[in-house]
Structures are given as C-alpha cells and as structure tokens.
ZAROLO-806249 format. One line per 4 residues: for each residue x, y, z of N, C-alpha, C, O. Coordinates in nm, 3 decimals, decimal comma. Layout:
BEGIN
X/Y/Z/X/Y/Z/X/Y/Z/X/Y/Z  ...
***
This chain:
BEGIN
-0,483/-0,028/1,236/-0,356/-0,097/1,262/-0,336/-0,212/1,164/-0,426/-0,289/1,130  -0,214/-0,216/1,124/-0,201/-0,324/1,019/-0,162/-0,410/1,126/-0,105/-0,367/1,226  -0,203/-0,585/1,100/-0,210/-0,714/1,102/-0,055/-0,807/1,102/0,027/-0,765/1,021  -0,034/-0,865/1,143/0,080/-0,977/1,072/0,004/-1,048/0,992/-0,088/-1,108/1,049
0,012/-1,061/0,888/-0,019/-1,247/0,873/0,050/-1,318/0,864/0,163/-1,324/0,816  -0,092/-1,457/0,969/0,030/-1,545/1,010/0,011/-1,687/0,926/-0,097/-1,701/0,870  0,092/-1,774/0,917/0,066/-1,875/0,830/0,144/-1,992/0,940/0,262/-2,002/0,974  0,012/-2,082/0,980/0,037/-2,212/1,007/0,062/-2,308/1,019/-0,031/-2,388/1,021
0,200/-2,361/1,034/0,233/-2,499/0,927/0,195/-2,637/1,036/0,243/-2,637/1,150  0,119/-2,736/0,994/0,087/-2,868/1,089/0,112/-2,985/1,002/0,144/-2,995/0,883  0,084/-3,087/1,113/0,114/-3,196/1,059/0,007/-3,282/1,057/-0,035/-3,341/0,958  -0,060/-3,289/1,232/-0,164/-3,354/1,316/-0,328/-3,292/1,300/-0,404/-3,241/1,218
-0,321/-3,336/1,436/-0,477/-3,309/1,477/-0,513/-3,143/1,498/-0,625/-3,092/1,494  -0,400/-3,084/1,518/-0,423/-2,901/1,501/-0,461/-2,885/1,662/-0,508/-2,772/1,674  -0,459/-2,935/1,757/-0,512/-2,883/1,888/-0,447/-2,734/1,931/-0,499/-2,647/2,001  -0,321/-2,734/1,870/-0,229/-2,594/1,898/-0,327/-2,506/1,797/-0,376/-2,400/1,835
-0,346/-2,550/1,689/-0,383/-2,459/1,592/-0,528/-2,397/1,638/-0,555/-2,284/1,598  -0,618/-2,465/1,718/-0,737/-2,444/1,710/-0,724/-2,362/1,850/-0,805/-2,269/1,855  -0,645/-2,374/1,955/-0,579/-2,256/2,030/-0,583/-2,129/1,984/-0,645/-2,042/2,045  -0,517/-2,106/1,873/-0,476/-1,991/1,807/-0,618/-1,931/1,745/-0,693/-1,840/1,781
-0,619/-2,010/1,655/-0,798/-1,988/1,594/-0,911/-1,874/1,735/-0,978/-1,771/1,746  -0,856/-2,006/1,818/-0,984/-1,950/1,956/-0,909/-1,812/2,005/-0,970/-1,705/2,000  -0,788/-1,819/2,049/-0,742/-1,680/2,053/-0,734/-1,560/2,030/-0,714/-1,462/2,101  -0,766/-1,587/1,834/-0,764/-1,464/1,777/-0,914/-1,429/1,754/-0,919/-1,316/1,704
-1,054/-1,488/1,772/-1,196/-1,498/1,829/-1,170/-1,429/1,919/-1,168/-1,310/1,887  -1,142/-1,456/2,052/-1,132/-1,445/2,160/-1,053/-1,254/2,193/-1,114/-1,161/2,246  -0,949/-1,251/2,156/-0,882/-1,086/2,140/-0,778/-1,120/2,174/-0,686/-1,044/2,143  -0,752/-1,218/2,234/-0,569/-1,262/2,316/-0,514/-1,262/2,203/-0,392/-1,258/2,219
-0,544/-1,263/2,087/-0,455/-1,235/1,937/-0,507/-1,110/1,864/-0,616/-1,110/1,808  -0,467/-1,058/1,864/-0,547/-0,896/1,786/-0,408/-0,824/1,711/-0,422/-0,767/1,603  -0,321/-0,828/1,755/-0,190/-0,813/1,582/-0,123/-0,895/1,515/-0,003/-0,909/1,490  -0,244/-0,964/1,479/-0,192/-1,062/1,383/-0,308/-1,130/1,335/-0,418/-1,094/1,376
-0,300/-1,211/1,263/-0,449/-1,259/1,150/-0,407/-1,420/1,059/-0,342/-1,426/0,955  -0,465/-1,532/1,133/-0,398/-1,629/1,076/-0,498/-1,660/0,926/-0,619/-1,683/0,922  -0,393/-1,652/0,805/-0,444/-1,650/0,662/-0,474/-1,766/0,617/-0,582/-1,809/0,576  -0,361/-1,821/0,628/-0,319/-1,972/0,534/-0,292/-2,092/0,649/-0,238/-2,054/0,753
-0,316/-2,190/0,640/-0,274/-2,292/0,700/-0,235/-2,396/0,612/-0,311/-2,450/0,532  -0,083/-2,432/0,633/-0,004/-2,535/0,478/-0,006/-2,642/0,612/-0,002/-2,617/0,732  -0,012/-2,758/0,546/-0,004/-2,962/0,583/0,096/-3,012/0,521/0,114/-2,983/0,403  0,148/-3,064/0,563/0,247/-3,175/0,499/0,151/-3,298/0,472/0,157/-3,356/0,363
0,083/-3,328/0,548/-0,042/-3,427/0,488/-0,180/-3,406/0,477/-0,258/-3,360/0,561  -0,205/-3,452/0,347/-0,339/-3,448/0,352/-0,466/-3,491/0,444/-0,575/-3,438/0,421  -0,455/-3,574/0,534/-0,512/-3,630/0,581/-0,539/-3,556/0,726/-0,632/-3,589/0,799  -0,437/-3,440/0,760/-0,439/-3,362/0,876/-0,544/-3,320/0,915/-0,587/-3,243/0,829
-0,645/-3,330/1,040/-0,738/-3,292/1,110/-0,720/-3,155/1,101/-0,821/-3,097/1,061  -0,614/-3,078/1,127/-0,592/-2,961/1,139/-0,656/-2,859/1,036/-0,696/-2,744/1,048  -0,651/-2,946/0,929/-0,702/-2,898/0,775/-0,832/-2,843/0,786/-0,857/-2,723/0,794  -0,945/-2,967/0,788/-1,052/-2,946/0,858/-1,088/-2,826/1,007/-1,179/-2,745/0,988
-1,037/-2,823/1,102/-1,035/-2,708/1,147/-0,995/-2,514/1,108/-1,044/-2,412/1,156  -0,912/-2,531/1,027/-0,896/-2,410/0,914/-0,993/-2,431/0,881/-1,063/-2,363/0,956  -1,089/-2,508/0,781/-1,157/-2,486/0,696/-1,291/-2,452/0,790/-1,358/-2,349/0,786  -1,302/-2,531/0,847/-1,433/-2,457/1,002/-1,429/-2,304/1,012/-1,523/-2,226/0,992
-1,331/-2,283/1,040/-1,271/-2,138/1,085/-1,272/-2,047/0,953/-1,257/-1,926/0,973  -1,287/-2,088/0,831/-1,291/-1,997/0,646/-1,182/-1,943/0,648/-1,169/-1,829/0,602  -1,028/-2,043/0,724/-0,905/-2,011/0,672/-0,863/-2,063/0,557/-0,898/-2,180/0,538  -0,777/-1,995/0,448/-0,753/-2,081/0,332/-0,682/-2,142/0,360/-0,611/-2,088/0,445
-0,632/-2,315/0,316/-0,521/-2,396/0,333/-0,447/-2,463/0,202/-0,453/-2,420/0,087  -0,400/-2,541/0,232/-0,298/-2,578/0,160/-0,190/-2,721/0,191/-0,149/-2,746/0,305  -0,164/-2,784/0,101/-0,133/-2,933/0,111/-0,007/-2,925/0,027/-0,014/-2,920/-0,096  0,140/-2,924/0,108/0,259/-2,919/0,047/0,291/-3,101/0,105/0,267/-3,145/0,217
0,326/-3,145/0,035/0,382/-3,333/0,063/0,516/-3,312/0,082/0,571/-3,272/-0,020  0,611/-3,330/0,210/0,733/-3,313/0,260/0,838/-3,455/0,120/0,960/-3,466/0,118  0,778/-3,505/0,062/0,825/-3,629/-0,008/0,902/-3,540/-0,145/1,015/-3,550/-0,191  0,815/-3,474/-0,173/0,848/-3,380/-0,291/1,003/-3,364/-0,296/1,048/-3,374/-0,182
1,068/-3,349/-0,358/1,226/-3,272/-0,334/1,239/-3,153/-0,306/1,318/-3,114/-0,220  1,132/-3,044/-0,400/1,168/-2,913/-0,418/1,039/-2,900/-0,257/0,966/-2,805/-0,286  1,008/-2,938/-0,163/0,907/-2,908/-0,093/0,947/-2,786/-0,051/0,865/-2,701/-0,085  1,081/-2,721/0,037/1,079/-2,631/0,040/1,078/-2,538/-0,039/1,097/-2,429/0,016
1,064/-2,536/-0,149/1,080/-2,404/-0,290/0,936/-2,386/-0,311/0,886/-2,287/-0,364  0,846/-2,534/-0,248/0,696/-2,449/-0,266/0,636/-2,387/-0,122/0,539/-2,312/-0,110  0,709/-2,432/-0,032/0,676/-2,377/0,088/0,687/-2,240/0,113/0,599/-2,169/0,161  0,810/-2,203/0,074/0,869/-2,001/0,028/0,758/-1,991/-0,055/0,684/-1,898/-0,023
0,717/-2,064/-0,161/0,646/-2,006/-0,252/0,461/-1,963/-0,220/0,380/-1,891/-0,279  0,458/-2,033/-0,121/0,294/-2,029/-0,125/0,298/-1,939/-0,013/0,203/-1,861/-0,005  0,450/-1,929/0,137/0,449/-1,843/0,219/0,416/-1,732/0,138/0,307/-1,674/0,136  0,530/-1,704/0,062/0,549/-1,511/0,032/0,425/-1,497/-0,067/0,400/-1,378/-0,088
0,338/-1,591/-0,136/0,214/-1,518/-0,233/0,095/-1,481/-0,097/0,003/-1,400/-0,111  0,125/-1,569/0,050/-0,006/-1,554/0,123/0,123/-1,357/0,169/0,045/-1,273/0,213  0,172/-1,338/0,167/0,238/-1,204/0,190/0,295/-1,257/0,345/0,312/-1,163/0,424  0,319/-1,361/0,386/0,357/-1,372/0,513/0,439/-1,318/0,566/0,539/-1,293/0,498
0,435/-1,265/0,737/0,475/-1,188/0,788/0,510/-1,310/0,935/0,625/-1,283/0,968  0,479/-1,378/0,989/0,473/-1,501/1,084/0,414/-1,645/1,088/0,296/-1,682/1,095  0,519/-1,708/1,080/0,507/-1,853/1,065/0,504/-1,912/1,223/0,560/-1,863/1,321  0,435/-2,012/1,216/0,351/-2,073/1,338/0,438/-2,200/1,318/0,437/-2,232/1,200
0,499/-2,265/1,379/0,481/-2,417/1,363/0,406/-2,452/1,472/0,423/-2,383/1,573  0,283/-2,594/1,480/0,206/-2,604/1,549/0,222/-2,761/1,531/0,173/-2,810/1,430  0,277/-2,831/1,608/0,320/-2,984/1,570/0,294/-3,010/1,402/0,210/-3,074/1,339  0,405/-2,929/1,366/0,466/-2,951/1,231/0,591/-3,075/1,213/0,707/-3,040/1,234
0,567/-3,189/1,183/0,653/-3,301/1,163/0,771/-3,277/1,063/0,824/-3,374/1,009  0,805/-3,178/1,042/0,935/-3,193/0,950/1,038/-3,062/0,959/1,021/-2,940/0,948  1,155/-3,150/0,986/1,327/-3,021/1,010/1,298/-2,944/0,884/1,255/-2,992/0,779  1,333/-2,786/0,912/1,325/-2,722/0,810/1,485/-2,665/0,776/1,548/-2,634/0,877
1,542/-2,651/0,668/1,709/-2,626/0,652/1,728/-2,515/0,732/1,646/-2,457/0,803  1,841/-2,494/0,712/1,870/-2,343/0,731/1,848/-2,272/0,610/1,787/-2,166/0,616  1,887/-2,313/0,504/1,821/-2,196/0,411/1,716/-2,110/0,391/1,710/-1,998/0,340  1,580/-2,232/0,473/1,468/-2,142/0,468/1,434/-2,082/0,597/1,363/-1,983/0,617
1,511/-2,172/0,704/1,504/-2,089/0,850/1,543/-1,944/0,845/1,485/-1,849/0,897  1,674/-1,944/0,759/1,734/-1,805/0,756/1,692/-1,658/0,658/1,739/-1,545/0,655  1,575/-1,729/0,580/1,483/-1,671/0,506/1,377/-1,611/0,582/1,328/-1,500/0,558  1,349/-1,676/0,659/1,248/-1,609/0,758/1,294/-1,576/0,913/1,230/-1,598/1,016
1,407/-1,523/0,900/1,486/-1,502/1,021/1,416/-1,442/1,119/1,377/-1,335/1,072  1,362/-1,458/1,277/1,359/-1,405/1,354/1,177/-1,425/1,284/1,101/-1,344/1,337  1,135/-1,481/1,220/0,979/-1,486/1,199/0,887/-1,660/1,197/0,781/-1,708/1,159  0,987/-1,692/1,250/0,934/-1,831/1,294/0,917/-1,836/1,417/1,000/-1,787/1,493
0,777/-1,909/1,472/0,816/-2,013/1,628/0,734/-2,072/1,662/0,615/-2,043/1,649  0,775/-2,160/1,709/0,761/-2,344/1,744/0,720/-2,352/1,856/0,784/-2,281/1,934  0,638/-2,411/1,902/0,589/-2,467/2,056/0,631/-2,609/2,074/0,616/-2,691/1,983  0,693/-2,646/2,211/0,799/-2,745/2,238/0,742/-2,817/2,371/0,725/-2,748/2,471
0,716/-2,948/2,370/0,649/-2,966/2,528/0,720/-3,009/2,649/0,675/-3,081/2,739  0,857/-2,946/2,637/0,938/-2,908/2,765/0,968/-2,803/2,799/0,923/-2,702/2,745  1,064/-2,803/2,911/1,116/-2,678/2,913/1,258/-2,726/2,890/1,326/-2,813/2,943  1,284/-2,608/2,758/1,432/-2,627/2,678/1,519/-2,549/2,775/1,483/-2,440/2,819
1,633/-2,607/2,809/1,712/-2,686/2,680/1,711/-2,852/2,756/1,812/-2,921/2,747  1,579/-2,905/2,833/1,564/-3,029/2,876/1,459/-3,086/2,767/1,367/-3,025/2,713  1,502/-3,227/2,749/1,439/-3,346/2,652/1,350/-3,250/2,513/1,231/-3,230/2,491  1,505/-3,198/2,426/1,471/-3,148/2,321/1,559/-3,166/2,217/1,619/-3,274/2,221
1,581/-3,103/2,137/1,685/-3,146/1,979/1,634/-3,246/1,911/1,515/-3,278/1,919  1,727/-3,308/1,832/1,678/-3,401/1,716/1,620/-3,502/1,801/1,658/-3,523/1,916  1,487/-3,589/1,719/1,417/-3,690/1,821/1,332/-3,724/1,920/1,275/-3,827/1,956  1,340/-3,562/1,973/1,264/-3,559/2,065/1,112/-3,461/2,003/1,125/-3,367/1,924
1,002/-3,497/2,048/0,905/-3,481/1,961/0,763/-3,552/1,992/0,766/-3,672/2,018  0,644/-3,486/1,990/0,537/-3,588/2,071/0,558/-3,679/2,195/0,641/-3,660/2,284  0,491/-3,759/2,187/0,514/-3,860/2,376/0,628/-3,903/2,372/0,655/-3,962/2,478  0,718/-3,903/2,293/0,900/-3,906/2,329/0,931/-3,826/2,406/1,015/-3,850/2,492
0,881/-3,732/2,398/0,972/-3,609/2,534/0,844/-3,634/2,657/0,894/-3,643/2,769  0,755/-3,640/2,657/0,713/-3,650/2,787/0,771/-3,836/2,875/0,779/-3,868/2,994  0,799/-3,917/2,747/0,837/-4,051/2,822/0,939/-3,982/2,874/0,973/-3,977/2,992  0,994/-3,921/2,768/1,154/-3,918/2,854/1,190/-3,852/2,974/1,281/-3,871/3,055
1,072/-3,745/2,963/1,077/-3,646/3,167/1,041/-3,770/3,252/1,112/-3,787/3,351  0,906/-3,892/3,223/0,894/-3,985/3,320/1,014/-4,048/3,337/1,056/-4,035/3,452  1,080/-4,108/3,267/1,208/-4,208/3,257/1,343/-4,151/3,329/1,448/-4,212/3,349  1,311/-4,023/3,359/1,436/-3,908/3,410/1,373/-3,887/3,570/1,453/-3,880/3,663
1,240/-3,880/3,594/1,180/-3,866/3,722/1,193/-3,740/3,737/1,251/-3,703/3,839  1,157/-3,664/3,666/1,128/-3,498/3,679/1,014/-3,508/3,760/0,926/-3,594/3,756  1,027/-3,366/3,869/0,910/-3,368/3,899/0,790/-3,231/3,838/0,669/-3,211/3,854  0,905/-3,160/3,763/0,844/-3,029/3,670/0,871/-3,023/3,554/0,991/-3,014/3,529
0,775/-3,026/3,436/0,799/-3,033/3,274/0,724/-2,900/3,286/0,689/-2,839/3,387  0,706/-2,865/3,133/0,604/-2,768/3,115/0,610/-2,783/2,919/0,608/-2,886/2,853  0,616/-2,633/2,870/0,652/-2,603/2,749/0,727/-2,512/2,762/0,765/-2,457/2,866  0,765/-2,482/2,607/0,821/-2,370/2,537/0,783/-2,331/2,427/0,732/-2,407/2,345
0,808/-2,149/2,398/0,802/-2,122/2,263/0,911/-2,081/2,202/0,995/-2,063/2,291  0,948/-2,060/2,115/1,092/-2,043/2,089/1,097/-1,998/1,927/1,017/-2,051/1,850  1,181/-1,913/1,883/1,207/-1,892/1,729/1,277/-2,010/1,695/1,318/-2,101/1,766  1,283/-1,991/1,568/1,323/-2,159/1,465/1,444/-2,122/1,421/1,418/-2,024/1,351
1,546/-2,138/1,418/1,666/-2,178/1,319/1,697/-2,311/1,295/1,621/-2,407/1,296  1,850/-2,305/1,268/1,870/-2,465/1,162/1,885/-2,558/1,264/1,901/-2,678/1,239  1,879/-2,501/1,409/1,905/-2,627/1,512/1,790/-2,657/1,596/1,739/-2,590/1,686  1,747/-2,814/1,532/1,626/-2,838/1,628/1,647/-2,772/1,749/1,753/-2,767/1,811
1,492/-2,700/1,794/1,477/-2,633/1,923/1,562/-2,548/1,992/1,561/-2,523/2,112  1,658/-2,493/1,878/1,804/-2,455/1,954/1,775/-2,285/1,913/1,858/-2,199/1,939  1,640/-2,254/1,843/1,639/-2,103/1,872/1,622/-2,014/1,995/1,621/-2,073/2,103  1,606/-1,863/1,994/1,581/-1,785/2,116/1,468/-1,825/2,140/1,375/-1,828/2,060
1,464/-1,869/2,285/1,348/-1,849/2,351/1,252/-1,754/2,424/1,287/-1,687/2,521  1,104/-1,750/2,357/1,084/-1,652/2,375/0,964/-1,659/2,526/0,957/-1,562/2,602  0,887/-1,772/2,546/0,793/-1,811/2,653/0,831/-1,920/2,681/0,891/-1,986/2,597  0,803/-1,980/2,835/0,786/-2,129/2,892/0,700/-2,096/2,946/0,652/-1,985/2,923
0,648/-2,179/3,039/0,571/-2,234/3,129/0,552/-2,385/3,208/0,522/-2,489/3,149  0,574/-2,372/3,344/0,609/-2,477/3,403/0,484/-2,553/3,410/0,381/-2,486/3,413  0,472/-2,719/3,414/0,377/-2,812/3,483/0,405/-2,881/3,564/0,506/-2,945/3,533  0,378/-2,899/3,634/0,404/-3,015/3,773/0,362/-3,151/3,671/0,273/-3,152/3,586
0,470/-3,285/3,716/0,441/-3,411/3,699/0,410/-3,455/3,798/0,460/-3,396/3,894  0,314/-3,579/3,834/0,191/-3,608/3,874/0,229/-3,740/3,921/0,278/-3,811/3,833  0,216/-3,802/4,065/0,244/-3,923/4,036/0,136/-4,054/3,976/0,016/-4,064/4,001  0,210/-4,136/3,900/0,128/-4,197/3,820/0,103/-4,159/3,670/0,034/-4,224/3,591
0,151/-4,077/3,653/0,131/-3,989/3,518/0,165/-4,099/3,434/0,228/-4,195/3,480  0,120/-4,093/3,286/0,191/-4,137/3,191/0,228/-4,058/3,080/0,205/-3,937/3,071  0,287/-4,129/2,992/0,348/-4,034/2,848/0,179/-3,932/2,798/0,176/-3,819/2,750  0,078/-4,007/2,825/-0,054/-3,976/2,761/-0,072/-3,868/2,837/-0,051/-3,759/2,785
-0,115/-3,877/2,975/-0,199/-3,787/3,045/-0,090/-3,658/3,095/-0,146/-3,554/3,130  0,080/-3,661/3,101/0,141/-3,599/3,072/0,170/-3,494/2,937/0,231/-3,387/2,941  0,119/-3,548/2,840/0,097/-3,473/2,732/-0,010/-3,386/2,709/-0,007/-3,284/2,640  -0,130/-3,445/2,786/-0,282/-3,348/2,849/-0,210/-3,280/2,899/-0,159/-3,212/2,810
-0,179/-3,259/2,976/-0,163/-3,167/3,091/-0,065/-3,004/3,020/-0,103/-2,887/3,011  0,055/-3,064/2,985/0,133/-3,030/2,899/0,059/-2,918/2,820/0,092/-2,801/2,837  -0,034/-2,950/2,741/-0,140/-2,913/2,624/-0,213/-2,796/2,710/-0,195/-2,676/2,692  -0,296/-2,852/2,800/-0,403/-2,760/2,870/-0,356/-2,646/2,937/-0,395/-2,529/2,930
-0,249/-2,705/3,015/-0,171/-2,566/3,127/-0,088/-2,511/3,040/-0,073/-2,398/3,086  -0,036/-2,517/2,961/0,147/-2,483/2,884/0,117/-2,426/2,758/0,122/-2,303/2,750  0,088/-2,491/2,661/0,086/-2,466/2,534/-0,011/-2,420/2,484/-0,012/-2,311/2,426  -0,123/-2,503/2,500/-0,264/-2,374/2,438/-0,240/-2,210/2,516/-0,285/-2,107/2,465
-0,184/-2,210/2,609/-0,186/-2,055/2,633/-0,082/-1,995/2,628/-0,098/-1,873/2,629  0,099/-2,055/2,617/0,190/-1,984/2,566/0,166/-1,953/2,406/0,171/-1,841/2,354  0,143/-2,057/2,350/0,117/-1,991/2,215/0,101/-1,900/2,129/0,184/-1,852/2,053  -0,082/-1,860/2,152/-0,159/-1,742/2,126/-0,059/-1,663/2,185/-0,025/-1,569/2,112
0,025/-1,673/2,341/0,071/-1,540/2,403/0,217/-1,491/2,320/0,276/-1,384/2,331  0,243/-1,578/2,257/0,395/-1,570/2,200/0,312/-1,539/2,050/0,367/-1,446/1,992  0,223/-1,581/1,993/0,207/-1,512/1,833/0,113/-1,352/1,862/0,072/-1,276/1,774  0,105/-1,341/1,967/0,056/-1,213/1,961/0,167/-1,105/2,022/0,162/-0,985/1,995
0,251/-1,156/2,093/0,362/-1,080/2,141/0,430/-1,040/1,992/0,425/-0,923/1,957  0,502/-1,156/1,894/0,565/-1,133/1,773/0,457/-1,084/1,721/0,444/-0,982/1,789  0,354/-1,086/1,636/0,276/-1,060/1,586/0,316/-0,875/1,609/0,372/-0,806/1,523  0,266/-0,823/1,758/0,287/-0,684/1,761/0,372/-0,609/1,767/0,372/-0,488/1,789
0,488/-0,713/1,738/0,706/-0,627/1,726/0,678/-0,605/1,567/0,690/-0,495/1,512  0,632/-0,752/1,487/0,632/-0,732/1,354/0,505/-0,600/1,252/0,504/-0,551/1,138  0,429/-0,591/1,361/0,342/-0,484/1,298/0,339/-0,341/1,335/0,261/-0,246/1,322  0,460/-0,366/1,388/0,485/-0,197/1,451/0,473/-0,093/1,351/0,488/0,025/1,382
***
C-alpha cells in the first residue's frame, strides 16, 4: 500500500507533533508516513523531537518575504501528499491554501465555530471559554483555507470545564482528552482518502 507523506509544519514545543510520531509507532497511523517536519523557528522543541524520531526537518523563518515560495518549495521536493499544522504560528494566504486544496489540517482547541478566527490561538481561546463560563470546550480538526479556522470540519471532541480551571490546566486537559487523539485520528482518516 502506498503511504501519504505527511509534512509537519510547527512553531512550539511539538506536543501535537510527538502525538503523531507516537501514533504512527503505535498503528493508529498506518496510511500515511510523517517525512519532513518544517519550523518557522529555529529554536522549536519540536525540531528536536523529529530529530529523536530520524525525521528529516527543516527551518523556513516566516520574516523572509518569499517564505511561502520556500515553503511550496521544500513541500513538493519532500513529494508531499498531507500537511499537518501542529501549533504552527503563522496565517498561510490563500494562494498556498489553495495549492494544497483539501490537503491541509489544523488542530484547534475549541469547538469551532466557538472562540476561533483571527486571534484566537494558544491560552487566548481557553481564557476566553473561562471569561464566557462555558461549561464544555474541547477541540477540533479541520482543513485549512484562507479563513482562519473557517475550513471543513473534519473531527471534534468535547471536554468538560472544571470548576476552578484556569487558562493553564484548561489547555492540559484540552491536549490530553481532545487533541493528542483527534489528530493522529484525522491524519490517518485523510491520510487513507489520499492514498486510495
């Protein structure tokens, strides 16, 4: 059976990424094969975890002008077939959203279309479920186009908020119940439409 490959884009500490990593170890990922992992910074933890794992990576600087012309460029030489964003810090146009149409997706730590779009992003969206008095957040996974978080959705998963919670231990929770396991379940779902 042929593979997707998938290519990773982060920003952070990689906790989504090392999900995926463990997933595709694990078999909960088996059509698809993560190749490349690209950073917007060098300094990304995430980096270091690829490299644990003997994924090749890669260091594109969002400062650049042409950043997206090397981002297409280093995607299509790894032959990419699925792009990951995994707390990736930077809007991508539509030009290149629409380049990879229907082969992007993003993990989101609500449930959309609540405390999402431009801005919302890390412990901003979990302050903002406390500050709203939700008593259920969760995640999402979702394809990428040109509108923050405004692609098809393809997984959620609900979490109960907690009383006492904060932006912090709301974002645990978030992480442990929601996202480390929609993830893997959403890049192996695409993963096996794209390797049909």
């Amino acid at each position: 059976m042929n593979k997707a490959n998938i290519a990773v884009l982060v920003s952070g500490g990689g906790t989504n990424l090392q999900a995926l990593i463990d997933a595709e170890k694990s078999g909960v990922l088996h059509s698809g094969e993560i190749t490349l992992v690209i950073s917007n910074k060098e300094d990304a933890f995430a980096l270091t975890r690829a490299k644990n794992a003997g994924i090749n990576t890669a260091v594109i600087p969002n400062k650049q002008p042409d950043f997206e012309e090397k981002l297409i460029a280093a995607l299509e030489k790894n032959k990419t077939d699925l792009i990951i964003l995994a707390g990736f810090m930077c809007i991508l146009s539509e030009r290149f959203t629409s380049h990879f149409e229907k082969r992007i997706i993003n993990v989101h730590p609500s449930l959309i279309p609540s405390f999402c779009g431009e801005g919302f992003y890390g412990l901003r969206v979990h302050k903002a479920a406390l500050e709203k008095g939700v008593k259920v957040t969760g995640a999402t996974v979702h394809f990428v186009n040109e509108i923050p978080d405004g692609g098809e959705i393809i997984l959620q998963k609900a979490v109960d908020v907690l009383p006492g919670d904060t932006p912090e231990t709301l974002q645990r929770r978030v992480m442990e119940q929601a996202e480390w396991h929609l993830l893997p379940a959403a890049a192996e779902l695409v993963s096996a439409e794209i390797s049909r």
